[in-house]
N, C-alpha and C positions, 0 to 999 in steps of 0.2 A: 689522283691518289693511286699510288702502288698498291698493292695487297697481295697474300701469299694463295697458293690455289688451294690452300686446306680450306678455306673458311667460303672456296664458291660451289656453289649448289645448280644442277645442270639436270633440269625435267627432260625425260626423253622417251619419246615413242609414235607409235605408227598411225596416222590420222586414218578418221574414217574409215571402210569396211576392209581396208587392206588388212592383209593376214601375213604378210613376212615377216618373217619373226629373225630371220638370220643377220641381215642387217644391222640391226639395236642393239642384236646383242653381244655382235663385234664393238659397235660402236659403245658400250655399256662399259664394255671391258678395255678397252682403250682410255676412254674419258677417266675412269676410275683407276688404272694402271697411271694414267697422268696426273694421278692427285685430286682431282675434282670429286664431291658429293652426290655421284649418279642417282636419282631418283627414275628407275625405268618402270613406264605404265604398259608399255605390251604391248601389242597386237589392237587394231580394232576399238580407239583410242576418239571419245568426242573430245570437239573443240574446249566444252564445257569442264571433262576431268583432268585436258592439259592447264587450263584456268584454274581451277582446282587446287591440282599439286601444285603450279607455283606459284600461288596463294600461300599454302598451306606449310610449303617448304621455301618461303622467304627464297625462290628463284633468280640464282643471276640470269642464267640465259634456259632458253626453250629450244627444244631441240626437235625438228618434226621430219619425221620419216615416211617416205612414198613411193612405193614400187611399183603400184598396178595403173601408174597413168592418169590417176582420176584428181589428183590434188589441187588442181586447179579449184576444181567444185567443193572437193571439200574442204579448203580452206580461203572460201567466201566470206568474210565477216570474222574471220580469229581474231584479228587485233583489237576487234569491239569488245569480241567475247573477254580478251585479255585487259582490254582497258578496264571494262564496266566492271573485271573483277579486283580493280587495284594491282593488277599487276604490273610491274616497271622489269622486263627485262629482256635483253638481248635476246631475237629469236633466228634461227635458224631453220632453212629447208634444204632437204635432198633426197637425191632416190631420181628415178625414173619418172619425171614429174609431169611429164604429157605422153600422149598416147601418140609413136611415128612422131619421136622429137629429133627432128631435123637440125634446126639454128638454136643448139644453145642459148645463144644468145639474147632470139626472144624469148626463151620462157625463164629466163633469168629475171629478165626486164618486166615479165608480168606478174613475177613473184614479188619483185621491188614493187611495184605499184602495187601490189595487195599487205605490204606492210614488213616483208622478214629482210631483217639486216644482211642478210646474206643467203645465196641460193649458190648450192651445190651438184652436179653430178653425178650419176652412179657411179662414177668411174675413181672420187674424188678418195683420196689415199685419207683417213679415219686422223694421219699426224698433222694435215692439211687445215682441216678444220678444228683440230687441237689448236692448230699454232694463230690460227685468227682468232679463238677466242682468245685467248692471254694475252692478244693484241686487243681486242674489243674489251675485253676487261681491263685492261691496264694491266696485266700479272707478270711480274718478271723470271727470267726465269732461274732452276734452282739451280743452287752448286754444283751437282751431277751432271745438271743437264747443259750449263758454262763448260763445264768442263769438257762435255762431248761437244760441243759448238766447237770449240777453240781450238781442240786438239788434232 
């Protein structure tokens, strides 16, 4: 199924005790500049009130933010916490997600083992992860945005 990106809704914010706030809210402003329903919970953010919001906000995707290294730990058990709360939707991680991350590559692969469709970078450009979800959602994209592809 196609569908247009008015009508998808994108939970986002900082797990656990992390306090960056400049990140989300780049990415706040991006997601929402690209048409999506940004619901942004902030800073310092449990597993529980991202369950919560995309509960509460009928959630396409989840969107999880981590700068200070520690996300591994804190997000031991999200997709339970996301399941047991009826939630069905595409989740996402990024940010500085281990402390002295060396190989990309595994803590990619340890994020896939802990459940998020996709594991991001700090480095990873905000249009990047624009352009996977509307791939993960199936969302084509609009007339303006044909038009700047093509031209």
């Amino acid at each position: 199924m196609v569908s247009d990106t008015m009508s998808q809704t994108v939970v986002l914010g900082v797990i656990g005790s992390d306090a960056h706030v400049v990140g989300i809210t780049i990415l706040e402003q991006a997601f929402s500049a690209a048409g999506f329903d940004v619901v942004n919970l902030g800073v310092q953010t449990s597993q529980e009130e991202f369950a919560d919001a995309a509960k509460t906000h009928d959630a396409n995707a989840v969107l999880v933010s981590s700068l200070y290294g520690h996300a591994e730990q804190d997000c031991q058990g999200f997709h339970s916490v996301l399941e047991d709360a009826g939630v069905d939707a595409v989740s996402y991680i990024g940010g500085n997600l281990a402390v002295g991350q060396d190989d990309f590559e595994q803590t990619r692969k340890t994020f896939r083992e802990l459940g998020f469709d996709r594991v991001f970078d700090s480095e990873t450009d905000p249009e990047d992860a624009i352009a996977a979800l509307r791939e993960d959602l199936q969302i084509s994209p609009t007339e303006s945005e044909r038009a700047t592809i093509t031209s």
